[in-house]
N, C-alpha and C positions, 0 to 999 in steps of 0.2 A: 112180688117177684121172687121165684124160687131162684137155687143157684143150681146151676147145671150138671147134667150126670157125664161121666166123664166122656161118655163116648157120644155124647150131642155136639154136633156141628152149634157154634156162636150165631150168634140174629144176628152178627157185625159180620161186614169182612176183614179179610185180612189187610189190606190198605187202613178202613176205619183203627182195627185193632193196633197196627201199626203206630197210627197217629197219634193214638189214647196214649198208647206203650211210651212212645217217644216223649211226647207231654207230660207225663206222671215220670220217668228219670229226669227232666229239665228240672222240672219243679222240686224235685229231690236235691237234687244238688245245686239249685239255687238255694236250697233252703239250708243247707250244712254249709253252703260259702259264706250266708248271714252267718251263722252262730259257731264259724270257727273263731273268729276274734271274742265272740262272748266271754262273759267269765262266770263261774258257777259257785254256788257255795261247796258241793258235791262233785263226783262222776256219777251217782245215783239220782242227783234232782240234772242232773247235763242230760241223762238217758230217758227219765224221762219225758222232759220238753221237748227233744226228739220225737219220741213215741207219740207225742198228744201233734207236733208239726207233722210228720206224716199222716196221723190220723185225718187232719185238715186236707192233704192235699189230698186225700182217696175220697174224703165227704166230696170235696171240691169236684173230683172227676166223676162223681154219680150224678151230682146234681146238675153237672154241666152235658156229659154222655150218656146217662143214665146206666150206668154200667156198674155194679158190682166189685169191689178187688178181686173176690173170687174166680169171680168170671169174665174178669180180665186175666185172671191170670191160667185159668183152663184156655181162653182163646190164644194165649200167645204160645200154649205148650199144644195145641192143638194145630195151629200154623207153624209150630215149631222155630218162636219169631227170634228165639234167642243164636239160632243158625244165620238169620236173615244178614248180610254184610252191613247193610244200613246202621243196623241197632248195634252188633259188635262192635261197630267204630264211634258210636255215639259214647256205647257205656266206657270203653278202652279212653275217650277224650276224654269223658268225667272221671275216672277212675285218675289221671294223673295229677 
């Protein structure tokens, strides 16, 4: 699977991309609600078990969507799904 050129239309629609989009922030921010009570030896080994859990959840969304982060993230800038009110109030509820 290549990753897409910018001005290619997604194989997904924008409902699919949607859903992917919304599933992959859920699992973000369940994933930083676990490991705020964590405790580290570092902020540099805190960043990166971060980096290795997101890594998991974007494995997680190919193998489950078959999709790409990249082109997940072309199809949301390409639906322009960050405008969508859906997703605004999803990230704005996670964001507090």
């Amino acid at each position: 699977m290549q990753t897409k050129r910018s001005d290619e239309a997604p194989e997904q629609s924008k409902f699919e991309i949607k859903a992917i989009w919304l599933e992959k922030c859920k699992s973000e921010f369940d994933m930083m609600q676990k490991m705020s009570g964590a405790r580290f030896p570092s902020q540099q080994h805190a960043a990166m078990i971060k980096a290795i859990e997101i890594c998991k959840i974007h494995d997680e969304l190919y193998l489950k969507h078959g999709i790409k982060t990249a082109d997940l993230m072309h199809a949301c800038e390409f639906y322009k799904l960050l405008e969508d009110v859906d997703v605004k109030n999803i990230n704005e509820s996670y964001a507090k």
